[in-house]
Backbone as CSV, one residue per row, in Angstrom:
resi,resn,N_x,N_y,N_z,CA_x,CA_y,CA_z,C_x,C_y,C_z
1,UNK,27.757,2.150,-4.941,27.546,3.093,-3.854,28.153,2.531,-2.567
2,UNK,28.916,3.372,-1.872,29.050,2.932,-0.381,28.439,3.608,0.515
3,UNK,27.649,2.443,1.305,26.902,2.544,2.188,27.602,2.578,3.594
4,UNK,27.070,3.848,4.402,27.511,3.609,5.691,27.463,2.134,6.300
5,UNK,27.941,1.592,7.295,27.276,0.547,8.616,25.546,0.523,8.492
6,UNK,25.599,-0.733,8.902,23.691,-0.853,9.162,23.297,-0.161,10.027
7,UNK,24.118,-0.010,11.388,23.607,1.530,12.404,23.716,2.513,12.315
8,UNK,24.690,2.864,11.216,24.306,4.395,10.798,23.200,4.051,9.615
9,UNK,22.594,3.442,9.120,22.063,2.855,8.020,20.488,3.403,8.410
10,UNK,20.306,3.015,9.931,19.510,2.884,10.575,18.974,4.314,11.112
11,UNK,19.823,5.094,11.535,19.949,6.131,11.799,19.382,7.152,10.430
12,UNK,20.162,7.022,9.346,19.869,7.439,8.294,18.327,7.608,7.760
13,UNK,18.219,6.825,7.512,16.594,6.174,7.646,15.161,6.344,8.607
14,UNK,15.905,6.725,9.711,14.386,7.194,10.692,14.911,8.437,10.618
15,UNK,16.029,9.152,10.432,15.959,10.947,9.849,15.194,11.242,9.007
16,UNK,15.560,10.463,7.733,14.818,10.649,6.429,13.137,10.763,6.850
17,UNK,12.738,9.333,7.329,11.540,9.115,7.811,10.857,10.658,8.239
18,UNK,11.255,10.873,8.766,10.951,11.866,10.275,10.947,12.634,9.316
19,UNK,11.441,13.557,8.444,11.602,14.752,7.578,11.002,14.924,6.652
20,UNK,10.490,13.550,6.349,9.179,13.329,5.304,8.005,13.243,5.416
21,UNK,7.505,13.442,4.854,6.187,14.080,4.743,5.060,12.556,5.207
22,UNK,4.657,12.092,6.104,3.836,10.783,6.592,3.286,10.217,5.331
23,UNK,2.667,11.132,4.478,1.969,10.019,3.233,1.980,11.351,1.963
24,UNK,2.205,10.568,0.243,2.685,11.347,-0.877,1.866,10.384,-1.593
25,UNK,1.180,11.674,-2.759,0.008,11.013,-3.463,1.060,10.341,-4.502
26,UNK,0.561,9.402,-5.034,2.055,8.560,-6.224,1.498,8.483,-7.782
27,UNK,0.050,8.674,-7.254,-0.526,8.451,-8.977,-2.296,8.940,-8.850
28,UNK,-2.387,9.349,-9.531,-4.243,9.732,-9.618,-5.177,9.181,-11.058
29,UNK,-5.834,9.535,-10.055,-7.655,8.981,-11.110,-7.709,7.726,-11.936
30,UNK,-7.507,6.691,-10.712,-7.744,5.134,-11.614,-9.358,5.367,-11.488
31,UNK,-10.367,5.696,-12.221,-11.904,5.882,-12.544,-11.906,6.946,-11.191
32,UNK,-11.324,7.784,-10.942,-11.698,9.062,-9.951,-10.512,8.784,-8.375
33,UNK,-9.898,7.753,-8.387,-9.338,7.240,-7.146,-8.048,7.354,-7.567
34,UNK,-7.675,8.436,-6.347,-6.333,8.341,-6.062,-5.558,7.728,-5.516
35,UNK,-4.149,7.239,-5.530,-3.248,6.253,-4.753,-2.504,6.689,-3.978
36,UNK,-2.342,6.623,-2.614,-1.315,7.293,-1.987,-0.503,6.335,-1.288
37,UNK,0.690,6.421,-0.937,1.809,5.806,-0.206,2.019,6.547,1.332
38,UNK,1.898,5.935,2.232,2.327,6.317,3.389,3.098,5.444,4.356
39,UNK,3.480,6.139,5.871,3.881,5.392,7.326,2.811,4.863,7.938
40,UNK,3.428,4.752,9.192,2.204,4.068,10.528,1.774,5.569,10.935
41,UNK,2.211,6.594,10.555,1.778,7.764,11.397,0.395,8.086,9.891
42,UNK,0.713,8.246,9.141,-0.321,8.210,7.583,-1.770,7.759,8.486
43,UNK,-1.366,6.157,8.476,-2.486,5.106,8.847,-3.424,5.358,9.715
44,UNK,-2.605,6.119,10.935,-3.509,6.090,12.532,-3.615,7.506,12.707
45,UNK,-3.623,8.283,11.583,-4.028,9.659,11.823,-5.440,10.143,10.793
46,UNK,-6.579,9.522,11.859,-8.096,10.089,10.797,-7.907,11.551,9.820
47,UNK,-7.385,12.338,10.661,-7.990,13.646,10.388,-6.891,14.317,9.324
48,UNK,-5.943,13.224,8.979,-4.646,13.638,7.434,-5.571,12.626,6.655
49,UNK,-6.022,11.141,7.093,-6.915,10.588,5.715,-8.036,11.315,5.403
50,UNK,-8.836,12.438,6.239,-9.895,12.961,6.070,-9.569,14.098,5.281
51,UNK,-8.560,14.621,5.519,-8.380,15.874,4.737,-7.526,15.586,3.258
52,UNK,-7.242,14.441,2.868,-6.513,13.272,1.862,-7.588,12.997,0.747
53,UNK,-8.885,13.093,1.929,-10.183,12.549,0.810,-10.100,10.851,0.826
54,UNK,-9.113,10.020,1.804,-8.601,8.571,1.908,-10.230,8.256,2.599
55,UNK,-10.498,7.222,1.890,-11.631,6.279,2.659,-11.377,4.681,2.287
56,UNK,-10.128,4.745,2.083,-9.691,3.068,1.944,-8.250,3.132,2.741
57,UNK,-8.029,2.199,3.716,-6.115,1.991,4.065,-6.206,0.212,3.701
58,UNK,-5.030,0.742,3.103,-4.302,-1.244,3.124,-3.010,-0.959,3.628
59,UNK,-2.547,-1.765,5.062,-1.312,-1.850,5.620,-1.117,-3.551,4.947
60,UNK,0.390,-3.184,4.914,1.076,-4.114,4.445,1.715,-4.589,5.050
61,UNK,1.964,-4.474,6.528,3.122,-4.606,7.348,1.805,-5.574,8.559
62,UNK,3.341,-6.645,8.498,2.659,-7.864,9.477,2.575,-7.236,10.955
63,UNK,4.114,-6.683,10.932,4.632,-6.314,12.265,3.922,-5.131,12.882
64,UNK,2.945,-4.738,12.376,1.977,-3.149,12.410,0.396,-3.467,12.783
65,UNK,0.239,-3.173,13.863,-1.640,-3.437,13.919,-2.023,-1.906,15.049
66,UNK,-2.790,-1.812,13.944,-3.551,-0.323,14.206,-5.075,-0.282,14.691
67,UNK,-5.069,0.045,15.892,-6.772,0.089,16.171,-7.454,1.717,16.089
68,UNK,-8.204,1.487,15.043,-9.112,2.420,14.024,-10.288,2.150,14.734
69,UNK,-10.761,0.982,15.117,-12.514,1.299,16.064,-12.348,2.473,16.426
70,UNK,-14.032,2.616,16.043,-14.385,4.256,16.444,-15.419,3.946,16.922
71,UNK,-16.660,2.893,16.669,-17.403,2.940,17.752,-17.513,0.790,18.063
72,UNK,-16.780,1.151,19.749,-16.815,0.044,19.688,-18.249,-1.037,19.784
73,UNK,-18.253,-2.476,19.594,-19.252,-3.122,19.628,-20.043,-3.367,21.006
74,UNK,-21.216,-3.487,21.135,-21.504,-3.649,22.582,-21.616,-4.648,23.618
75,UNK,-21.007,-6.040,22.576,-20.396,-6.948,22.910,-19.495,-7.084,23.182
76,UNK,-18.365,-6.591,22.786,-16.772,-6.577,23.404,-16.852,-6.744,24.648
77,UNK,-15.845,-8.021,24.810,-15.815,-8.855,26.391,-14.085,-8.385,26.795
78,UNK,-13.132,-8.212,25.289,-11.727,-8.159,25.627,-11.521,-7.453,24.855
79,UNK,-10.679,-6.995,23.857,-10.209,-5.937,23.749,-11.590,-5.855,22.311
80,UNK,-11.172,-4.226,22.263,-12.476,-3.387,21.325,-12.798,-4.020,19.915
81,UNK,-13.555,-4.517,19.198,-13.774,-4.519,17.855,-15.065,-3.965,17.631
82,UNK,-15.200,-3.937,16.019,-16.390,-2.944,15.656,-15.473,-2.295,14.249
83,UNK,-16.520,-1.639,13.937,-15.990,-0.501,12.879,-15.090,0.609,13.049
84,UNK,-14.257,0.421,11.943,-13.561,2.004,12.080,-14.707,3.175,11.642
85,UNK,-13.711,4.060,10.952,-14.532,5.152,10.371,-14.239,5.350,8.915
86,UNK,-13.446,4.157,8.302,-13.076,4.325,6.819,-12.972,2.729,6.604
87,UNK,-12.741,2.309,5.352,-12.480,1.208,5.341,-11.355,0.563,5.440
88,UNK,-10.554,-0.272,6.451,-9.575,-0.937,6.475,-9.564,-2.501,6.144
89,UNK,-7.938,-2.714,5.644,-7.590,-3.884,4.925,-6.354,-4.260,5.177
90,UNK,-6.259,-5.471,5.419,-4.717,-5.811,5.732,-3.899,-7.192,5.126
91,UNK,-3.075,-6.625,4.806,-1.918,-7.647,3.858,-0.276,-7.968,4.825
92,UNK,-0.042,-8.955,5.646,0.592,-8.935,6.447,2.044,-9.667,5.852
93,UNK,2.848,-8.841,5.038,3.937,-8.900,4.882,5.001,-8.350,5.469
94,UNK,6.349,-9.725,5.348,7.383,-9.136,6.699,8.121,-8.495,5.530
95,UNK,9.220,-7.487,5.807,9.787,-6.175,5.365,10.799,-7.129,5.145
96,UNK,11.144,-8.416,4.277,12.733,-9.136,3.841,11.860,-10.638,3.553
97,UNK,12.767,-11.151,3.693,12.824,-12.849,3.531,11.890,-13.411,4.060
98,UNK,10.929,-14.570,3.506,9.469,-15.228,4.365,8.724,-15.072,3.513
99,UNK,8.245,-14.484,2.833,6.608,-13.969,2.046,6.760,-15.166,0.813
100,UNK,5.743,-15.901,0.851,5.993,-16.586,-0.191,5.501,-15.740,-1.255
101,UNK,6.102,-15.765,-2.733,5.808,-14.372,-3.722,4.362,-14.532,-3.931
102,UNK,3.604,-15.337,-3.397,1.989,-15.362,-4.026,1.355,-14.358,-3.150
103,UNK,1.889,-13.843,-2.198,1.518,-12.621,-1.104,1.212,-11.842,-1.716
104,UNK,2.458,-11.155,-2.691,2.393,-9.736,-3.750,0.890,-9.727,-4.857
105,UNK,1.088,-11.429,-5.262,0.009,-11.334,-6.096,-1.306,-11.044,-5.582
106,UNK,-1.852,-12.032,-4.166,-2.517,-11.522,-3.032,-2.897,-9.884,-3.268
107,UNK,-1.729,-9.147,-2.907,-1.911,-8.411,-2.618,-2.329,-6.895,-3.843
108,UNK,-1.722,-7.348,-5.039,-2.334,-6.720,-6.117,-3.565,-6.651,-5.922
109,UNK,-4.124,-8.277,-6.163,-5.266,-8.417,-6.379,-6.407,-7.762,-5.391
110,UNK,-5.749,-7.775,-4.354,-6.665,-7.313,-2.641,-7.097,-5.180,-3.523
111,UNK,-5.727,-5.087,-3.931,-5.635,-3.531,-4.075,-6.556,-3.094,-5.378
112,UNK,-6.673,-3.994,-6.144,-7.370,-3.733,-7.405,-9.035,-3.828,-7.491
113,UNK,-9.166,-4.736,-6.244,-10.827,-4.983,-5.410,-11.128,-4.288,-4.752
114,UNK,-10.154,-3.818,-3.678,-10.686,-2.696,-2.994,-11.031,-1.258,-3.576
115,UNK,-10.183,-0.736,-4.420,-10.346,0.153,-5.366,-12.096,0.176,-5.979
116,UNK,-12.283,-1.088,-6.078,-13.378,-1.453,-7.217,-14.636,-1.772,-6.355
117,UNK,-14.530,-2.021,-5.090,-15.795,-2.580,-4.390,-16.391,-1.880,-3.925
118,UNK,-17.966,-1.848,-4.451,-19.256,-0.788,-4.015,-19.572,-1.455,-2.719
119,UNK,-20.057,-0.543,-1.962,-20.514,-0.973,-0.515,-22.044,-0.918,-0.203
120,UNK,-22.312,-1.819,-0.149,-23.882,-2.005,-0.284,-24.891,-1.327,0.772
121,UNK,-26.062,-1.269,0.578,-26.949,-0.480,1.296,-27.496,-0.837,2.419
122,UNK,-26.164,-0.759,3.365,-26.867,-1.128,4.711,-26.471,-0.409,5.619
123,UNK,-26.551,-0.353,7.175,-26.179,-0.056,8.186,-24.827,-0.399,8.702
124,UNK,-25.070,-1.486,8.266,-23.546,-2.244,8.993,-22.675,-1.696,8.303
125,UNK,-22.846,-1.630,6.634,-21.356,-0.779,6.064,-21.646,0.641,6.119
126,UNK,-21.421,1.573,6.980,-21.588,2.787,6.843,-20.595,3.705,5.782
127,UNK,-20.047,2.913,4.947,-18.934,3.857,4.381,-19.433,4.261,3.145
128,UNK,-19.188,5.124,2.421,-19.590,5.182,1.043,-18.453,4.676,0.038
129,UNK,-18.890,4.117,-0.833,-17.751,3.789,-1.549,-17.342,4.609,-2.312
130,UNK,-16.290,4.357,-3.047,-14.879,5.082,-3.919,-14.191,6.254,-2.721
131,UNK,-13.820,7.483,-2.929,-12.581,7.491,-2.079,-11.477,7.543,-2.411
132,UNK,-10.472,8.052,-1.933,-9.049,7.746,-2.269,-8.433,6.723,-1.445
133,UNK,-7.064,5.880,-1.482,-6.593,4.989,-0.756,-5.494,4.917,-0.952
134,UNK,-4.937,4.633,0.441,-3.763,4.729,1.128,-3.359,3.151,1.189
135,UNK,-1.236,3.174,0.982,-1.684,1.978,1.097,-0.117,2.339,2.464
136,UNK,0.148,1.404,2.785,0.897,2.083,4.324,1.967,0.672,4.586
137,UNK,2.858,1.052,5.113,3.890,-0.310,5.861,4.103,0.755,7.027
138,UNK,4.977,0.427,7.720,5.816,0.844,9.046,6.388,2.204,8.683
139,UNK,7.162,1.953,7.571,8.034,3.297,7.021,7.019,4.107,5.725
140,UNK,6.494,2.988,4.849,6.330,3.526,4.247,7.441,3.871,2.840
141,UNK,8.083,3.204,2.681,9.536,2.739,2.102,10.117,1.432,1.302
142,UNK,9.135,0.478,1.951,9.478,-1.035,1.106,8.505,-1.707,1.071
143,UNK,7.399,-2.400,1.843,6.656,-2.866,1.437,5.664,-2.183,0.617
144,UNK,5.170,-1.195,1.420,4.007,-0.833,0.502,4.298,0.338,-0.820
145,UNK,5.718,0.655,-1.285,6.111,0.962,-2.344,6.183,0.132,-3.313
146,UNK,6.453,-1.490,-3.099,6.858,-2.210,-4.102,4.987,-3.176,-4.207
147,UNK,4.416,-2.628,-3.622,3.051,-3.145,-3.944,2.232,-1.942,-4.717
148,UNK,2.580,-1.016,-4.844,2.096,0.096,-5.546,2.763,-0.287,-6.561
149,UNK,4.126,0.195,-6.486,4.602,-0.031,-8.412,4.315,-1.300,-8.698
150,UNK,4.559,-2.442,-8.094,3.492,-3.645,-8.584,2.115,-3.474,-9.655
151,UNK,1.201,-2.547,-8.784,0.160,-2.425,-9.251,0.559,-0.997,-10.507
152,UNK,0.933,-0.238,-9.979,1.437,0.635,-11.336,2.112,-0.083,-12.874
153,UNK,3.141,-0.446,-12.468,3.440,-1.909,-13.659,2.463,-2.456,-14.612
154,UNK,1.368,-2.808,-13.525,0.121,-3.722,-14.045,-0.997,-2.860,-14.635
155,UNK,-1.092,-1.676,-13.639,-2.297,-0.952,-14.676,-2.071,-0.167,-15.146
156,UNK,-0.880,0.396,-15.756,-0.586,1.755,-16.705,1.007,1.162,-17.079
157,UNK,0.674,0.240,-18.111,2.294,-0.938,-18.696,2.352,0.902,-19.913
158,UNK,1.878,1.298,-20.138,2.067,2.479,-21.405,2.856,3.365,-20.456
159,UNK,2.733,3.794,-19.402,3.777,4.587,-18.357,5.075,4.328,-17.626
160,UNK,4.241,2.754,-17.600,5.434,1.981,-16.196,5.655,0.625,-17.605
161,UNK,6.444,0.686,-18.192,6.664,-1.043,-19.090,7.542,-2.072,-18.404
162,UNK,8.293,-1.161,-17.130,8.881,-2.321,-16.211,8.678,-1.950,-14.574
163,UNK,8.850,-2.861,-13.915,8.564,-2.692,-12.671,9.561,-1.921,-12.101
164,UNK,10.624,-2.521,-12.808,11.826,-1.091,-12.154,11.198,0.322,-12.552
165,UNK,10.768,0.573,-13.960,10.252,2.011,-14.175,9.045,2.593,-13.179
166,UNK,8.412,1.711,-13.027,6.894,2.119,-11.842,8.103,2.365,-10.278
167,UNK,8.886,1.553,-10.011,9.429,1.466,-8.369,10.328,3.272,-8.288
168,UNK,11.268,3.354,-9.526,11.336,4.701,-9.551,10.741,5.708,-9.337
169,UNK,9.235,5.653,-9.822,8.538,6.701,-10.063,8.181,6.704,-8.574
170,UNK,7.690,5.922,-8.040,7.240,5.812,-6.542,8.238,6.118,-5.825
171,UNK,9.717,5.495,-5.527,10.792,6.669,-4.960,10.558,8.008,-5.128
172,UNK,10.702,8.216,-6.805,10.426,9.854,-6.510,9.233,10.613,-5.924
173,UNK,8.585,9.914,-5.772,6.985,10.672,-5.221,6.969,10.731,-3.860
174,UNK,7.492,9.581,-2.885,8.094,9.753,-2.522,8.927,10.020,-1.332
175,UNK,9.786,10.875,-2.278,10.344,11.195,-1.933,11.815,10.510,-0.978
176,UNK,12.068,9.507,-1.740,13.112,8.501,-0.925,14.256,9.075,-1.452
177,UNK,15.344,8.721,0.187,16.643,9.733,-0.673,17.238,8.172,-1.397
178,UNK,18.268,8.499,-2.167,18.876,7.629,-2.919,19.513,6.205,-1.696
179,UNK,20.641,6.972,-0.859,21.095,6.623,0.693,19.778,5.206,0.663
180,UNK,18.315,5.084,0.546,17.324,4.549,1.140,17.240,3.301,0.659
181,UNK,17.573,3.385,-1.153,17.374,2.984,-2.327,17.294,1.342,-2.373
182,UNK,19.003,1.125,-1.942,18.907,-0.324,-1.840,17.816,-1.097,-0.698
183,UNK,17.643,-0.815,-0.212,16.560,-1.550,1.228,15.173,-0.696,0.500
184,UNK,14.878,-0.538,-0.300,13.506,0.773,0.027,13.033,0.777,-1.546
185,UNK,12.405,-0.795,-2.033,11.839,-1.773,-1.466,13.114,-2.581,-1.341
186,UNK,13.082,-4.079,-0.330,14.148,-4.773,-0.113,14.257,-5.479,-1.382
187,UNK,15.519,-6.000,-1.842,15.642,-6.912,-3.071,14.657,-8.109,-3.021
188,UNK,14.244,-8.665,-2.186,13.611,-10.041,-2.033,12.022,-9.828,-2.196
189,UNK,11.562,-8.353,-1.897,10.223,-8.172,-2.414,10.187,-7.634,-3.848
190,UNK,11.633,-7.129,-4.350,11.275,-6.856,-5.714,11.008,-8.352,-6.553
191,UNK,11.892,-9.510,-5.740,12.093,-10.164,-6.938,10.926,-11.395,-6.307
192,UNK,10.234,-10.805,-5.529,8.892,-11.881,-5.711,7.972,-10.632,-6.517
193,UNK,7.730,-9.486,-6.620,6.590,-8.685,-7.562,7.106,-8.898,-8.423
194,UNK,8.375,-9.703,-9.163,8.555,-9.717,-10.719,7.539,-11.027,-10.820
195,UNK,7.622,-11.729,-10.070,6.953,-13.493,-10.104,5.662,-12.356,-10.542
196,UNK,4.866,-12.422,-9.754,3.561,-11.797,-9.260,3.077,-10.910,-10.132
197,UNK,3.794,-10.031,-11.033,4.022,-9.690,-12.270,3.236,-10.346,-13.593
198,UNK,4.375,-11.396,-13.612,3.908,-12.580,-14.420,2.810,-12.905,-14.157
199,UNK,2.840,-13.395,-13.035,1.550,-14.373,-12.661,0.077,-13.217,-13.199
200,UNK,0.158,-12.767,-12.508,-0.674,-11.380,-12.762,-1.324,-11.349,-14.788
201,UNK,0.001,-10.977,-15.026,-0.662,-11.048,-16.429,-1.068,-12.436,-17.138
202,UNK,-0.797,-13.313,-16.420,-1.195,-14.701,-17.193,-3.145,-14.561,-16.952
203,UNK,-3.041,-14.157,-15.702,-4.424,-13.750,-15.085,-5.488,-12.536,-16.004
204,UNK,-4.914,-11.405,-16.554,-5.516,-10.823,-17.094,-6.506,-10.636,-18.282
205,UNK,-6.748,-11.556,-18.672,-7.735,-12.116,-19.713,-8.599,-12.651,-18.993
206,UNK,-8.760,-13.136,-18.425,-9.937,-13.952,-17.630,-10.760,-12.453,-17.574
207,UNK,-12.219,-13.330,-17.380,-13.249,-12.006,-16.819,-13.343,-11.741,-15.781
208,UNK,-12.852,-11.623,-14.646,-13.305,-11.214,-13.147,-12.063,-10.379,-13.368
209,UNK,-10.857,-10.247,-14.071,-9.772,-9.148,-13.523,-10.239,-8.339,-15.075
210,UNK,-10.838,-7.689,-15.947,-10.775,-7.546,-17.323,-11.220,-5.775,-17.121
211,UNK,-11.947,-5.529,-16.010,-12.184,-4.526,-15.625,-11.412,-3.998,-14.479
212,UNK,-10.339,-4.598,-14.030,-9.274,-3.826,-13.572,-7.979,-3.688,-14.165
213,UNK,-8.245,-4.313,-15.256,-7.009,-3.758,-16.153,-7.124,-2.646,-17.303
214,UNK,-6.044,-1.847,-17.391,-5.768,-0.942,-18.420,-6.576,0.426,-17.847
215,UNK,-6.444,0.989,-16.790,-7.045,2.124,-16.340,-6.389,3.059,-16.833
């Protein structure tokens, strides 16, 4: 394929962005929970995760911090903390080169717990658990696509038997133009989720992951 220049590259890419739809469901009902892929606009917009049925976000993007407090604490001396209004989670990977590949695995694992973690009976966690969940980067295009088919790969190998087959399916859902393809996920995060992959299934026999596999 020939690719325009990186500034038309660039250009290309926040069109696409912009014309697409902020967040696309990619796969449903791991035990009732849906998976969705989104942007920074997905993330910091309550009232598209509310109408999504989303009560989980995992951003993936280092370079991205979103303030979700909704009611702040009554201690706050400097800037706001406290609870959002859903549950947030964060996996701070840069969009290329740096992540050592144990991040991805990290980050499976973060996605396969959160999915799975009941929220106990208190005040302080006001959320109810299960939910659908979002998982989000900047674009919405490379990191948090290649951590989904990651996890697609891993929990439906009868659908997805390679990680390239799961990363496709997530382009098409979507909705990435081809133009996106090479950068969208970058080569250097595919080829740490192949590590992470591995690693992953060496892991899957043990009992603490035995019930997040094979959904």
């Amino acid at each position: 394929m020939n690719l325009p220049p990186t500034t038309s590259l660039r250009a290309l890419f926040d069109a696409a962005d912009a014309n697409r739809a902020a967040m696309h469901v990619i796969a449903r009902d791991f035990s009732g929970v849906d998976l969705y892929v989104g942007n920074r606009q997905a993330a910091s917009d309550p009232a598209l995760l509310v109408k999504h049925g989303v009560n989980a976000v995992l951003n993936c993007a280092l370079n991205l911090d979103i303030n979700l407090v909704k009611s702040p604490a009554s201690d706050c001396r400097n800037q706001d903390f406290g609870r959002a209004g859903l549950r947030y989670y964060k996996l701070g990977l840069i969009d290329g080169a740096g992540n050592p590949a144990e991040m991805l695995l990290a980050g499976y694992l973060q996605l396969c717990g959160l999915m799975r973690q009941q929220m106990p009976n208190k005040a302080t966690y006001p959320w109810p658990s299960g939910g659908h969940v979002l998982v989000n980067c900047r674009g919405g295009r490379s990191r948090s696509v290649v951590l989904v088919s990651l996890f697609l790969h891993l929990q439906r190998p009868a659908s997805f038997p390679t990680l390239d087959a799961a990363i496709a399916h997530v382009r098409d859902m979507r909705q990435l133009d081809p133009v996106e393809w090479p950068s969208a996920p970058k080569p250097v995060l595919i080829e740490a989720a192949l590590w992470a992959a591995s690693a992953a299934k060496l892991l899957q026999g043990h009992a603490f992951l035995q019930g997040a596999a094979a959904q």
